[in-house]
N, C-alpha and C positions, 0 to 999 in steps of 0.2 A: 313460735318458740324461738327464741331469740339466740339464748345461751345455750351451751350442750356442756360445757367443762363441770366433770365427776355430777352432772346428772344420770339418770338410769335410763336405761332402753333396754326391751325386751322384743325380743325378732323368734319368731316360730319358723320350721321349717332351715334353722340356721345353720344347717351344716354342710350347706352347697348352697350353688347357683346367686338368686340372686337376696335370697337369706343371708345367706355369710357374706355375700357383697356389702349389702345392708350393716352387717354385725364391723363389719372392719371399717367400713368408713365412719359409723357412729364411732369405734374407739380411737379414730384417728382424731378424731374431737375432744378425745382423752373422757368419752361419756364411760360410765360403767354398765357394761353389756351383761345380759343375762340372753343367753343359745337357747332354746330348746327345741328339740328335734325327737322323730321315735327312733331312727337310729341312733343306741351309745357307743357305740364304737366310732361310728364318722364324727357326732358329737362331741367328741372328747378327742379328735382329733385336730377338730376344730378352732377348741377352747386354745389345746396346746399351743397352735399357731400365733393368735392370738395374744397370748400371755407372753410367748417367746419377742411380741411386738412394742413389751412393753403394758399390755391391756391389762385392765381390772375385769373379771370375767367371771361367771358362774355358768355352767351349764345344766340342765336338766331336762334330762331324759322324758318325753313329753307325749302322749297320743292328745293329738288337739280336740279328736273328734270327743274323748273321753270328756263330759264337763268335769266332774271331780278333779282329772288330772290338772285341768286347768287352773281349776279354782288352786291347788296345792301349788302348782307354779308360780300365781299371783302371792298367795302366803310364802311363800321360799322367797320368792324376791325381797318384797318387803320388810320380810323378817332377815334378810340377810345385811339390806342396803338403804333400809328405811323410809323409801319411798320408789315411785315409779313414774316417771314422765314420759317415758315414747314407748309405744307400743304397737308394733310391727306386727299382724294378721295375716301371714304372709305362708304357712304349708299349702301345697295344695297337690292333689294329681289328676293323673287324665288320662282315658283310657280309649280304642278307637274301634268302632265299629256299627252297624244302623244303626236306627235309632231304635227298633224296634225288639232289637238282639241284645240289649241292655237285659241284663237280668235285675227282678226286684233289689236282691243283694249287691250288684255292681252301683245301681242308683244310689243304693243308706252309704255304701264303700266312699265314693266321690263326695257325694252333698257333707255328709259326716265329714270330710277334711275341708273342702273347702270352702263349705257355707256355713255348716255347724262350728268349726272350728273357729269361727268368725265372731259367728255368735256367740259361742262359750268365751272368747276372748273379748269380749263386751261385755259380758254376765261379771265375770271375775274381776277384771281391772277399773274400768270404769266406776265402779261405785268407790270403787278406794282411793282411784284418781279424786273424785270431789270431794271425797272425806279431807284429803290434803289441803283442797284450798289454792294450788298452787297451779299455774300454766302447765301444760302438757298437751302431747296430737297422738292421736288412733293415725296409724295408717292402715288399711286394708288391702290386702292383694287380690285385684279383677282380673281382667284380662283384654285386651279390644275384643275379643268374644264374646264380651258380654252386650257389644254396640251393633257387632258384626259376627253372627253366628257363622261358625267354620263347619262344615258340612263332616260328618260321622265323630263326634262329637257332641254329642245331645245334652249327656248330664255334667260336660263341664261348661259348655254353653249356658244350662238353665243355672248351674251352683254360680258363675261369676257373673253373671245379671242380677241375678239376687246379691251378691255382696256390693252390689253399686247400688242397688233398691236400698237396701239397710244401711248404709255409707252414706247415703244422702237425708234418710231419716233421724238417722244418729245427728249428723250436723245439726238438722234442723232444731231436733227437741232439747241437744246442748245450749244453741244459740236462747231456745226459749224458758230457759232457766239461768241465762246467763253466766254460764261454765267459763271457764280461762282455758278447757278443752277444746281444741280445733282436731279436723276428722281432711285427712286426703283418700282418696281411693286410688290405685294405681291401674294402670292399666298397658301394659307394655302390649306388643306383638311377637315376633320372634324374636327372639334374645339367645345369643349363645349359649345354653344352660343343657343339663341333661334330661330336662322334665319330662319330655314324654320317653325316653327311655328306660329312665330310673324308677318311673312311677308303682311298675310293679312290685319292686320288692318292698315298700312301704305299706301294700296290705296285709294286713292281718293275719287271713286268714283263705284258704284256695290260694296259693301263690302259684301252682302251676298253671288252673286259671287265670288268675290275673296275668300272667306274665305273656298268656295265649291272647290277651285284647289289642296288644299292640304289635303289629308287624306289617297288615296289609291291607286292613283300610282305609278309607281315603282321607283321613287326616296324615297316616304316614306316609303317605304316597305323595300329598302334598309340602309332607315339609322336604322330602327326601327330594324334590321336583326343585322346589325354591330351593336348597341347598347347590343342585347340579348347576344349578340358571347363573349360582355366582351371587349370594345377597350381596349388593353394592354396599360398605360401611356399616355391618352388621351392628346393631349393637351389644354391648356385652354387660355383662352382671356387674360390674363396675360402673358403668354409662348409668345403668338404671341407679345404681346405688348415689352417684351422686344428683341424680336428679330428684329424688326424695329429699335428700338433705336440703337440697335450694326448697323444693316446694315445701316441709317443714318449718322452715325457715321465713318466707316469706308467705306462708298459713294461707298456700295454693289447696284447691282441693283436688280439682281435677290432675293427675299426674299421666299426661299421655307421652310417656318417651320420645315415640315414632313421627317426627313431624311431619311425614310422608305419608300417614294414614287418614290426614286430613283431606284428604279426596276421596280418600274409601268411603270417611264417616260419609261426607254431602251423599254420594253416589247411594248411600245406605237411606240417608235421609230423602233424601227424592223418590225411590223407590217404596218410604212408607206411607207418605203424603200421597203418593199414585197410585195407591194400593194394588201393585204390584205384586206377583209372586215372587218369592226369594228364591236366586240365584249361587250357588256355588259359588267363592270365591276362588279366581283362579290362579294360577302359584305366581305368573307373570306379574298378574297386578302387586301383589304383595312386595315380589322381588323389586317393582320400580318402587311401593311406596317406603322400600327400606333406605333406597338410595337417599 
């Protein structure tokens, strides 16, 4: 996708991090944004910003994992702005503790944002995308966890593997109908964002639960470890947001922020080819591959 001026972009999860990163650098392209998020209060917080920047904006209030919701956001869009070319797959959350201590309901909580949400965001828009006729890109939000499982972490491990399994099947079956649709999948590593803090209160349902999975297992211990270590040139939700834009832009698929995880991946890859057991990753390594 070449052009962005007063086409549409729709970004889930937009009302932080690196959502609303996403949402403001598409409107700085002067695209008309459409937010949705399940919080309406930060949502519309959001929007406010935005609009005060000058932006064409909709927001709506949105559970991704819901399809119906979905499907009514892809109709609200289009019925508001009469079409839709970028479309940002982008809520997600993540919860910490074995792998084993996952309850059945903590698994549908996770997979349901960030793999179903994925998918219902394929279900919806896509078919209306080729009804148009017209160039547009799916972006998806993975994770490098999905390349490099991060230890007590299981079901966002297995949910952002899957949306790079599905990301790269979308591509293909678009190519082989010959769609003006192009698919990236992103895949950051640490980014300065609130995600795994926040994550709790976007459940549903048990929030004093959910708000109990994250504090002291070893995915917070590690980021809390790489945070003390000093990440060298962190990246931020901006970093990320404009690197979407180039790979949109120049109809990249692969989107890996972090060009210091490219010793991780080999390290990953050598390790499957030697059919090796998997190892921990440990916060040092990460810390140099942020540098």
């Amino acid at each position: 996708m070449r052009e962005f001026k007063d086409r549409v972009a729709v970004v889930t999860g937009a009302a932080s991090g690196i959502g609303f990163a996403m949402a403001e650098r598409f409107a700085r392209e002067r695209m008309k944004v459409v937010l949705a998020d399940i919080h309406p209060d930060s949502l519309q917080q959001a929007a406010a910003e935005l609009r005060a920047a000058g932006a064409t904006v909709l927001a709506v209030p949105t559970d991704v994992s819901d399809a119906a919701a979905m499907e009514a956001l892809a109709s609200k869009t289009v019925e508001t702005f009469g079409a839709v070319h970028l479309v940002c797959n982008n809520a997600g959350v993540v919860a910490d503790r074995p792998a084993w201590e996952f309850t059945p309901a903590d698994w549908q909580w996770i997979l349901g944002v960030n793999l179903f949400g994925v998918i219902h965001g394929i279900h919806a828009f896509v078919p209306r995308m080729l009804a148009q006729g017209e160039e547009g890109h799916i972006v998806n939000t993975a994770s490098a966890a999905a390349f490099v499982p991060l230890q007590g972490i299981a079901p966002y491990n297995v949910s952002k593997a899957g949306v790079v399994a599905l990301s790269e099947t979308l591509a293909m079956d678009l190519a082989q109908v010959g769609a003006q649709i192009k698919v990236s999948v992103l895949c950051p590593g640490f980014v300065t964002t609130n995600l795994p803090a926040t994550s709790a209160r976007n459940r549903p349902q048990q929030p004093a639960a959910a708000a109990a999975q994250m504090g002291g297992g070893p995915m917070t211990r590690l980021v809390q470890e790489a945070r003390d270590g000093g990440l060298r040139n962190p990246l931020t939700a901006a970093d990320v947001a404009d690197q979407v834009l180039a790979a949109v832009r120049d109809e990249r698929f692969y989107i890996l922020p972090h060009p210091g995880y490219g010793a991780v991946l080999q390290d990953r890859t050598r390790a499957l080819l030697a059919g090796g057991y998997p190892c921990p990753v440990q916060a040092d390594t990460l810390v140099k591959a942020n540098g």
